[in-house]
Backbone bond lengths (Angstrom), bond angles and torsions (degrees), N, CA, C in turn:
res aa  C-N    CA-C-N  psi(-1)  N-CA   C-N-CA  omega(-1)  CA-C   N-CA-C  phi
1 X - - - 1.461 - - 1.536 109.02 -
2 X 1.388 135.23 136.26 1.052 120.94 166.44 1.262 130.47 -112.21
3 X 1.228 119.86 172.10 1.192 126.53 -138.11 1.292 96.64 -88.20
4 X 1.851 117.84 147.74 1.478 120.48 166.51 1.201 132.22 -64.26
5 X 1.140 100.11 -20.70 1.650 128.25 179.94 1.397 113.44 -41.94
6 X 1.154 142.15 132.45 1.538 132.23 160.79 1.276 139.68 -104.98
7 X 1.903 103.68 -8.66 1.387 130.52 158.65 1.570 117.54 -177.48
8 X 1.394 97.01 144.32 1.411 92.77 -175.64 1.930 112.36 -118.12
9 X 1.383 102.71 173.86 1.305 116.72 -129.28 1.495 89.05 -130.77
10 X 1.508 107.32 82.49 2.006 94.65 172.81 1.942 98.12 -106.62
11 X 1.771 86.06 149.65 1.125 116.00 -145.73 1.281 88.08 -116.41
12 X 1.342 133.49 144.29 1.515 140.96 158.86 1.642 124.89 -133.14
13 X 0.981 96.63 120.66 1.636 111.00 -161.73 1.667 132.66 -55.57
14 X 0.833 152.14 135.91 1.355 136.68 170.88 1.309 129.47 -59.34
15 X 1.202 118.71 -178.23 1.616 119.74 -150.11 1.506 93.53 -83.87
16 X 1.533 113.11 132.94 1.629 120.85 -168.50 1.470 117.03 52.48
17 X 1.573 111.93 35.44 1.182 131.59 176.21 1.497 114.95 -88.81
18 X 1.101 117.34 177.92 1.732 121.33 166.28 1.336 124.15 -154.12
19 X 1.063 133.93 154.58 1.871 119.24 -158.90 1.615 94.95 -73.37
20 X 1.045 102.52 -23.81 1.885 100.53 -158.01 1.713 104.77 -62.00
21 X 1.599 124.15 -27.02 1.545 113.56 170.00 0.575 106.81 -71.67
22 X 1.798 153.56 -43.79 1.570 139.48 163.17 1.085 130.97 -24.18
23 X 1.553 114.68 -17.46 1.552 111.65 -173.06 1.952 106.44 -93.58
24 X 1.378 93.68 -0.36 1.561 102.02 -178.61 1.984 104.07 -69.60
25 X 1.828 117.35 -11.24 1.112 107.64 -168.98 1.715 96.63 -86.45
26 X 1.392 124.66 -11.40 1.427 107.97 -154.00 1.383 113.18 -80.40
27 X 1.375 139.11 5.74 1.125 113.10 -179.22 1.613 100.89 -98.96
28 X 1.284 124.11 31.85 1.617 111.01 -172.67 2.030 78.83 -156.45
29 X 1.616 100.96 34.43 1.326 88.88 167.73 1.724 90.86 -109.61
30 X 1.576 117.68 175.38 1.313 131.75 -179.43 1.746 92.25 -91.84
31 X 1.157 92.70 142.05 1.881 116.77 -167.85 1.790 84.88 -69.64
32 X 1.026 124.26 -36.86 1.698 122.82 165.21 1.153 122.14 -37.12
33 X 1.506 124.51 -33.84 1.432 128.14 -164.88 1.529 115.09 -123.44
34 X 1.349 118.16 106.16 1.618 114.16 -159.83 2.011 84.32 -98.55
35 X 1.515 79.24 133.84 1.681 115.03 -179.49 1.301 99.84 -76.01
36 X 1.470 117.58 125.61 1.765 133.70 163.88 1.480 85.50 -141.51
37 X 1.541 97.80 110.79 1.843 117.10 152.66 1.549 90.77 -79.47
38 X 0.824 138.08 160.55 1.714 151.21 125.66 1.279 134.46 -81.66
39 X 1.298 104.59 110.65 2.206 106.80 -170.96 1.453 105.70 -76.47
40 X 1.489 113.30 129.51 1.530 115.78 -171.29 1.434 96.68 -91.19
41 X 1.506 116.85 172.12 1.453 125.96 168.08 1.634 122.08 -30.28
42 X 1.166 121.54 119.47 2.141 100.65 164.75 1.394 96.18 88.32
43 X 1.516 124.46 5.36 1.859 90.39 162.85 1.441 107.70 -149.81
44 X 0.818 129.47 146.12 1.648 135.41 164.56 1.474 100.11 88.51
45 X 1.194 118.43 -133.73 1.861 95.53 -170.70 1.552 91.98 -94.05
46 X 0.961 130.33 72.78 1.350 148.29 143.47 1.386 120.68 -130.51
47 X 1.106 118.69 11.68 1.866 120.81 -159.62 1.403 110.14 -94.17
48 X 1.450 144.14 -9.76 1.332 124.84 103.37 1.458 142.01 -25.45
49 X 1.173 122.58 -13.75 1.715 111.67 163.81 1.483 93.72 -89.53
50 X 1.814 77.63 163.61 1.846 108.49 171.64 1.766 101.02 -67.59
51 X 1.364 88.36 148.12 1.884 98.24 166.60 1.345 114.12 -65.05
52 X 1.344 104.01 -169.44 1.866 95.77 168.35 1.135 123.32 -116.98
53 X 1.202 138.96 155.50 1.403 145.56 -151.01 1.420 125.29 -92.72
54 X 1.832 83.76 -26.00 1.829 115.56 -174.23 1.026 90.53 -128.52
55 X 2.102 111.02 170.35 1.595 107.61 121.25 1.566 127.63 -55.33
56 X 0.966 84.88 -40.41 1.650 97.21 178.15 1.668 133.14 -9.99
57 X 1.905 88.00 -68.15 1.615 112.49 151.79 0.615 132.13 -64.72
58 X 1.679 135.09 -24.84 0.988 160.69 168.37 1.926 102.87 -49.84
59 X 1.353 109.42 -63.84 0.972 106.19 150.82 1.480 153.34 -40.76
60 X 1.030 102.86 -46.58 1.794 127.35 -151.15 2.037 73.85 -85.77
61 X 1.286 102.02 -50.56 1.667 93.08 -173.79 1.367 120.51 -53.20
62 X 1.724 119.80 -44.42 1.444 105.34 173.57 1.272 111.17 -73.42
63 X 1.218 129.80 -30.72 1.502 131.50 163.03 1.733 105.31 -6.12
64 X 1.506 97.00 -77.39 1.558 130.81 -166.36 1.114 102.43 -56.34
65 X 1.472 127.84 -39.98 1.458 144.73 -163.52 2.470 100.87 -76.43
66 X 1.374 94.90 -25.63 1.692 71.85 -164.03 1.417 83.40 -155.25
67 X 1.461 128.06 25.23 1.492 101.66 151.41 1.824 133.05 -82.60
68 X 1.471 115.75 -5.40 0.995 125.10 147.75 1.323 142.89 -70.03
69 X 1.196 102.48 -10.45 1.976 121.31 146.84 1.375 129.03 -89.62
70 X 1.560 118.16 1.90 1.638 126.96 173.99 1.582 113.89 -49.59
71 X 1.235 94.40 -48.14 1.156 96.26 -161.74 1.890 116.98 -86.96
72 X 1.247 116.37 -5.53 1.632 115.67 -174.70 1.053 111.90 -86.36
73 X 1.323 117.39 1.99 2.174 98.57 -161.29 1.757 75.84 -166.05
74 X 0.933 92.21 -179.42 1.783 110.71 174.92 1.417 98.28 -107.32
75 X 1.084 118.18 154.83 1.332 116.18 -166.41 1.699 113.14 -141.18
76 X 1.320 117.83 163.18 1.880 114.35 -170.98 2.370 79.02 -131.11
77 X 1.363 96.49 164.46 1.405 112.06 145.43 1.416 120.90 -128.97
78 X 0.896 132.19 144.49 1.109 140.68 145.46 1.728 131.23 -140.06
79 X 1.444 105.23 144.94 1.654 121.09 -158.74 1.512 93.90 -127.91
80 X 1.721 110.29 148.97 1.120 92.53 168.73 1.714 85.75 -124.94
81 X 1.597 111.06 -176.71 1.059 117.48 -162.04 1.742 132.34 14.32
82 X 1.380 128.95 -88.65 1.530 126.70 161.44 1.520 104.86 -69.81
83 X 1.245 118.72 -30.99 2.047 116.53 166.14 1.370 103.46 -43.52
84 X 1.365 129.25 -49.28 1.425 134.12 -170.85 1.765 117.56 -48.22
85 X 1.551 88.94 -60.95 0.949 119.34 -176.99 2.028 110.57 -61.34
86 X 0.874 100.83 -26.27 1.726 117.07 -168.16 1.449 84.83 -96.11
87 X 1.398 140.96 -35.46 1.109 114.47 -159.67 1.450 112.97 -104.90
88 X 1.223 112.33 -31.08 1.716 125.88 135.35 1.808 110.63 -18.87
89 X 0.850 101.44 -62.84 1.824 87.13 -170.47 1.511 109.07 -85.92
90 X 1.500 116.07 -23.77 1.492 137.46 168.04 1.864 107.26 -41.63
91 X 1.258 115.08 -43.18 1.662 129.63 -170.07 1.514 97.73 -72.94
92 X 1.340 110.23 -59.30 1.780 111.34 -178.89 1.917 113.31 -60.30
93 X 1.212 90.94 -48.00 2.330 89.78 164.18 1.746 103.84 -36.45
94 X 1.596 83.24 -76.39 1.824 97.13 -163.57 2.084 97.36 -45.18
95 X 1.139 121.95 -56.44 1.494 120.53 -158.77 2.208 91.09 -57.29
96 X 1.662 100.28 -40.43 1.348 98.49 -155.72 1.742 100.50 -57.19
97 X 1.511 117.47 -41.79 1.126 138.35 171.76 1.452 128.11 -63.81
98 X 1.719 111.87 3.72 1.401 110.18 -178.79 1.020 121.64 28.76
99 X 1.548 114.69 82.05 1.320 123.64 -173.48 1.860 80.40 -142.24
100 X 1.858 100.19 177.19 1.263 109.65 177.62 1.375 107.97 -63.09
101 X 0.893 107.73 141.04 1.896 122.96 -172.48 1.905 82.85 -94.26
102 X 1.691 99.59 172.03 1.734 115.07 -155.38 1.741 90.55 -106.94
103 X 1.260 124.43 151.14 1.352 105.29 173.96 1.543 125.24 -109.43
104 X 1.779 99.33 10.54 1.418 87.39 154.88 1.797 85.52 -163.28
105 X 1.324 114.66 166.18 1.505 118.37 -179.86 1.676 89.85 -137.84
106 X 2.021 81.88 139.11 1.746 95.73 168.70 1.669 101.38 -118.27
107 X 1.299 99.74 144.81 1.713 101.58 -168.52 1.843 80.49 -141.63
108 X 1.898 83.90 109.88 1.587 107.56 173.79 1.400 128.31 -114.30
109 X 1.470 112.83 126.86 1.295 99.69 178.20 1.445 118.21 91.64
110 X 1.542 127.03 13.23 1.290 129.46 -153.83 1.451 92.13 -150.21
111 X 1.363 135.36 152.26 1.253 139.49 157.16 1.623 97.44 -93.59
112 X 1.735 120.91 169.41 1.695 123.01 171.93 1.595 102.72 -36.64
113 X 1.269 103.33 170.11 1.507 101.40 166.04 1.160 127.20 -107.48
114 X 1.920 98.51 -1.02 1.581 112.10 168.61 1.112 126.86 -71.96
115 X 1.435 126.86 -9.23 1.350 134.80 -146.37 1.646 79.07 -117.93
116 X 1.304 97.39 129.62 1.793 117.40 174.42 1.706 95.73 -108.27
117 X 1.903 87.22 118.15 1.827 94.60 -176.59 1.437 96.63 -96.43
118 X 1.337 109.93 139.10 1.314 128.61 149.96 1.496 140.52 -18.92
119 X 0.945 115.71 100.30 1.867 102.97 177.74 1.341 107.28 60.54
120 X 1.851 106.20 48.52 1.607 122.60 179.61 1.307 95.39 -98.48
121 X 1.482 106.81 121.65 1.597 163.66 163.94 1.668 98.36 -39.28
122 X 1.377 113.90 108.82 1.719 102.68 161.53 1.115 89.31 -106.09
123 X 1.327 110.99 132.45 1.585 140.31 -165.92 1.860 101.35 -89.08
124 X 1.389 85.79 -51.88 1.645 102.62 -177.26 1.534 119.76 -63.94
125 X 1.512 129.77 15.37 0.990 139.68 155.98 1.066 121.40 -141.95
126 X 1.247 107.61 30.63 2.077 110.91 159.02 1.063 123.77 -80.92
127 X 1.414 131.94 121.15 1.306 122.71 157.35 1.470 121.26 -20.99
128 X 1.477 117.86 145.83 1.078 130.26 -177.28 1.830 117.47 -43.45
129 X 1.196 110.41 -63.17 1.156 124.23 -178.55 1.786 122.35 -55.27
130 X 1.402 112.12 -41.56 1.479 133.77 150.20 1.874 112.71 -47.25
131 X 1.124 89.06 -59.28 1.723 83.04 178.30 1.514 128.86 -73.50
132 X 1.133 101.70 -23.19 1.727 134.02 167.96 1.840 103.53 -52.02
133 X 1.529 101.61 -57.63 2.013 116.22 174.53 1.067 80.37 -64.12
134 X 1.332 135.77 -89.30 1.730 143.64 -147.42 1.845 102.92 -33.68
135 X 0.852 99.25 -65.61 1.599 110.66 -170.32 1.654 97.09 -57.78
136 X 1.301 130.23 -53.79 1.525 121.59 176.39 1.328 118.78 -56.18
137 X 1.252 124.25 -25.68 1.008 113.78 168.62 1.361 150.02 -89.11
138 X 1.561 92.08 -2.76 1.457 122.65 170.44 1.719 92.85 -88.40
139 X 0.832 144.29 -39.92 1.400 147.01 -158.20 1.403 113.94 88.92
140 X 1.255 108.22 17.78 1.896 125.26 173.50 1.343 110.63 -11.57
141 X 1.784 90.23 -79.60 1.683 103.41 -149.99 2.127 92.58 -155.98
142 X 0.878 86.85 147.13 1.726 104.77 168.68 1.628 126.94 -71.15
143 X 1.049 103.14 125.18 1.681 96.87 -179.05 1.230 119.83 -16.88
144 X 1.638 98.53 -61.57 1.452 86.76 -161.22 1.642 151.28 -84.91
145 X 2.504 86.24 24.41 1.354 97.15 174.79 1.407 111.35 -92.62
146 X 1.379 112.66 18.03 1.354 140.78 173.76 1.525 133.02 -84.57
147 X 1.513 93.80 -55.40 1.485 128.85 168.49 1.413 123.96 -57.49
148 X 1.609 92.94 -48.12 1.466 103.29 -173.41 1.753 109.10 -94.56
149 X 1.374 107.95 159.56 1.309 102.36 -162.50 1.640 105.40 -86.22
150 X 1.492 89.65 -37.44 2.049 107.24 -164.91 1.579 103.06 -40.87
151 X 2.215 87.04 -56.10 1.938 95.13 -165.88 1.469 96.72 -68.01
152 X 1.198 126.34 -42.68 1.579 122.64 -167.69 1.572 112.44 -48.18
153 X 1.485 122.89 -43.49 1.675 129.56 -163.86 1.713 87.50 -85.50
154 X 1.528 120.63 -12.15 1.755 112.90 -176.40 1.650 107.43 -111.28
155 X 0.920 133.18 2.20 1.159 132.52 -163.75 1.516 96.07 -129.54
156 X 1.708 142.68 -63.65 1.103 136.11 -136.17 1.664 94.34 -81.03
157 X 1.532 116.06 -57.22 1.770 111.58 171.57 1.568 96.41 -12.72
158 X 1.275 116.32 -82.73 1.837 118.78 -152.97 0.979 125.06 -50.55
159 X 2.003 117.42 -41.03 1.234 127.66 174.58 1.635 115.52 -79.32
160 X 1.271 129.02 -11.14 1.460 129.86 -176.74 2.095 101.21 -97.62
161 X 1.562 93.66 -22.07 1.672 78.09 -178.16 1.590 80.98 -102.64
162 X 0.811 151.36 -3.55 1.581 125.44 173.78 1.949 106.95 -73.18
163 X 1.382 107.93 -41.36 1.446 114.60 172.90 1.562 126.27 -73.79
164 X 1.521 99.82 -12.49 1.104 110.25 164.56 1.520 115.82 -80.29
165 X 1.281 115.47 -50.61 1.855 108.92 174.98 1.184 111.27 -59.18
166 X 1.494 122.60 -41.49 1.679 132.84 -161.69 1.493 88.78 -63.89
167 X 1.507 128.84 -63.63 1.839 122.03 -150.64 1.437 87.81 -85.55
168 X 1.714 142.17 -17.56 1.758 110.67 172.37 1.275 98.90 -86.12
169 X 1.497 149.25 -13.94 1.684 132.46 175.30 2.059 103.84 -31.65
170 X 1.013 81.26 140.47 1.654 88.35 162.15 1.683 96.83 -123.43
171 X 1.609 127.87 144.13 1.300 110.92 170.48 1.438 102.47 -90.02
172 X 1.360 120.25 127.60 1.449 113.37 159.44 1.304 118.90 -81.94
173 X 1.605 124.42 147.37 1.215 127.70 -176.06 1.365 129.47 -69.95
174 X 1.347 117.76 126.47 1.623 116.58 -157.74 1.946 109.78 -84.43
175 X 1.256 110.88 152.03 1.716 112.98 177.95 1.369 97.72 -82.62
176 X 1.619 134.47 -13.22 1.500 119.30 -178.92 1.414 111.16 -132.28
177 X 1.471 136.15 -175.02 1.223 118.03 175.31 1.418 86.60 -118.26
178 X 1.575 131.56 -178.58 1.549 141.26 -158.33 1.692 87.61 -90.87
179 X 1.381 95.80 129.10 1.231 91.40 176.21 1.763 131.89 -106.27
180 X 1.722 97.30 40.96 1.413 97.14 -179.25 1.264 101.32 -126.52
181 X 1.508 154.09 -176.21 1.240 139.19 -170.71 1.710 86.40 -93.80
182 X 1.779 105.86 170.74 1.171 125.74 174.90 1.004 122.04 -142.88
183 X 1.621 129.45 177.57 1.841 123.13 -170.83 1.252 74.92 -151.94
184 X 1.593 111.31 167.66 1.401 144.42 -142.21 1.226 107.36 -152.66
185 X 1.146 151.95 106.73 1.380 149.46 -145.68 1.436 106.61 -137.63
186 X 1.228 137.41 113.97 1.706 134.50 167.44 1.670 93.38 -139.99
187 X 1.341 91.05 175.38 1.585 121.91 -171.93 1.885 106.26 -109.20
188 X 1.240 115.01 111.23 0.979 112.91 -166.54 1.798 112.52 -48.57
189 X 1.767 124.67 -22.74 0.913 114.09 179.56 1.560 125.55 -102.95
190 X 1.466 109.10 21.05 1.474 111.62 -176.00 1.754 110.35 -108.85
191 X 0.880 94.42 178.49 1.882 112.84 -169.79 1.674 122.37 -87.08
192 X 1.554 89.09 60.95 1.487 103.51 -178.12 1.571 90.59 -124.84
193 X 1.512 102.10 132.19 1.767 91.35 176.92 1.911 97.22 -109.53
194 X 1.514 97.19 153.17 1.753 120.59 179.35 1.327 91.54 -21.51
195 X 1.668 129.70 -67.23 1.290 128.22 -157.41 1.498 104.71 -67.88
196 X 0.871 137.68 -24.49 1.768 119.57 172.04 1.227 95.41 -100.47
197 X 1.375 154.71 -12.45 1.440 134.87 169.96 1.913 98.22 -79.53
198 X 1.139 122.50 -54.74 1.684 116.98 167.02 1.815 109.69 -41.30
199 X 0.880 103.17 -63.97 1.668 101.96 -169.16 1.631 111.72 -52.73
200 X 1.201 120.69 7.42 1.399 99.18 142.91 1.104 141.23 -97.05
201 X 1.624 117.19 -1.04 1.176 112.04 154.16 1.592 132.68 -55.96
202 X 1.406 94.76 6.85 1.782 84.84 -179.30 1.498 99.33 -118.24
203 X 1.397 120.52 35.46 1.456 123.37 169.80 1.303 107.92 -117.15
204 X 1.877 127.99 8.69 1.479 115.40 -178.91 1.887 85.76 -126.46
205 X 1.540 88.32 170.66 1.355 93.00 -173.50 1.920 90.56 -113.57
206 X 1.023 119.96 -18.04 1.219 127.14 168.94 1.757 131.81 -74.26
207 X 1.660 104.25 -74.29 1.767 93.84 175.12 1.785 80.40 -171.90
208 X 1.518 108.65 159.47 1.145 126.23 147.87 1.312 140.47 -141.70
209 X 1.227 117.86 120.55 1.439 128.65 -175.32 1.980 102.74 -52.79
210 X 1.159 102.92 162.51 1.413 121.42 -173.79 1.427 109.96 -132.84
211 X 1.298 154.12 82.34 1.201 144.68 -153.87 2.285 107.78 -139.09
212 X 1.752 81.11 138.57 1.453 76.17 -159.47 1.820 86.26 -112.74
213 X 1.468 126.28 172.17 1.364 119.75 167.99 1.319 102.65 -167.30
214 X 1.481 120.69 147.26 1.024 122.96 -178.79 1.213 152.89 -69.12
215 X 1.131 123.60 122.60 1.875 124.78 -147.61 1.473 125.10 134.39
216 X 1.299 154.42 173.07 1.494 168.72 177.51 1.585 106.47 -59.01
217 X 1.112 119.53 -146.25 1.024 154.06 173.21 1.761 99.09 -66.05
218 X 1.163 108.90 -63.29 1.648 115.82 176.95 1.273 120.70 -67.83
219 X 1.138 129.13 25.44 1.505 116.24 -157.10 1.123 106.73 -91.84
220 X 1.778 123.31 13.68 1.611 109.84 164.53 1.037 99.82 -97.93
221 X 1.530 148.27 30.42 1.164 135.95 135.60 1.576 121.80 -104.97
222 X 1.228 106.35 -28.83 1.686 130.85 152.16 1.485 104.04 -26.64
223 X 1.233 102.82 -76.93 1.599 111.11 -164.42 1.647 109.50 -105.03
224 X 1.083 115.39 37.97 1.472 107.73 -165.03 1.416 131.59 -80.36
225 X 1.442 108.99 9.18 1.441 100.17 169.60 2.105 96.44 -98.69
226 X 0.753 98.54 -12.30 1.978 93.73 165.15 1.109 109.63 -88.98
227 X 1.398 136.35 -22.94 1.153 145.30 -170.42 1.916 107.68 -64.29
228 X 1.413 89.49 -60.03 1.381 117.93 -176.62 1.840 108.74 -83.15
229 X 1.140 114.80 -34.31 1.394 115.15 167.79 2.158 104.90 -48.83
230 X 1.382 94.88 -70.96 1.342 109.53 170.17 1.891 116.71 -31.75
231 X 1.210 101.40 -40.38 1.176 96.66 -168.90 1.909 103.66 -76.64
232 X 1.646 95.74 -42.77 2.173 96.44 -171.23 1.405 84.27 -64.32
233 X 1.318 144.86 -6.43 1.356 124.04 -172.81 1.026 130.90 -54.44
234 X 1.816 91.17 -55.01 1.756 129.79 -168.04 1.375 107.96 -95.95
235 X 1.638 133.01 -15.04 0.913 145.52 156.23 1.863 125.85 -52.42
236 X 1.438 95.19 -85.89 1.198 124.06 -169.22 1.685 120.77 -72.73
């Protein structure tokens, strides 16, 4: 029987993320687009595996995770913040591997990865108390996975090696540009400047949307029925 579906929609999480908040977009998704968050290494019923060492693996793991679904449905990616970034090098695997290419990618929460920002923050070696402000002010995480010791010894491992692979990536320069169109997603009040939200238009050979919404760093949960409106837009 086949499926009603007309494309599906894998999702990749942010740094000390887990697929399971992604599923907070589906009721304001279009019945057209079947929702796959993807659970990374070390959290959710994966939280017995090792973290990752790289992006690299980081990669190579969702690789492993959904190239046996390329081919049934037409398919979108989208990453938000280190998702971006993961799904960015994720497009060059799949093309290197001649497999079905994605037919459109959303890269949220991330400026290019070519663009080297200024007075960039390694997160992954702040003192506790520094990263504790840092993270509140992104709208990270809540005190009290801070406070408390249990969530603190289960939670900080994931989020310090996820910021650890994300700030050593170097992007190396690609021989093609992505060849499906893409959208660009930030929060009108977080710390992405025009020039790294613009500079991804020079990573498609097709077109890229530019889209701003209201809120931080989080603002696809912030704003998420525009968030998700935006998305059945360009989708469906």
């Amino acid at each position: 029987m086949l499926s009603m579906k007309k494309i599906r929609l894998f999702i990749i999480p942010h740094a000390g993320g887990s697929a399971s908040g992604y599923y907070r977009l589906k009721p304001y998704l279009s019945s057209e687009i079947e929702l796959c968050p993807i659970e990374l290494a070390g959290r959710g019923d994966r939280c017995e595996e090792g973290l990752y060492d790289t992006l690299e693996s980081a990669v190579d793991d969702v690789f492993d995770q959904i190239k046996n679904k390329l081919p049934d449905l037409p398919y979108a990616l989208f990453g938000h913040s280190m998702g971006s970034v993961i799904i960015y090098e994720l497009y060059y695997k799949i093309r290197e591997e001649r497999l079905t290419e994605p037919k459109h990618m959303f890269f949220s929460g991330s400026g290019a990865p070519d663009v080297v920002r200024e007075n960039k923050i390694a997160y992954h070696k702040l003192p506790m108390q520094e990263l504790k402000r840092s993270m509140g002010e992104f709208g990270y995480t809540p005190d009290i996975i801070f406070d408390n010791e249990e969530l603190r010894d289960y939670f900080l491992p994931i989020l310090m090696s996820d910021f650890r692979i994300t700030e050593n990536y170097a992007c190396a320069e690609k021989m093609e540009r992505i060849g499906c169109p893409i959208s660009a997603f930030c929060g009108k009040e977080e710390d992405i400047s025009s020039n790294e939200l613009m500079a991804w238009k020079n990573h498609t050979s097709i077109g890229c949307g530019i889209y701003k919404f209201e809120g931080s760093h989080f603002f696809i949960f912030e704003d998420i029925k525009n968030v998700v409106r935006t998305i059945n837009s360009v989708l469906v």
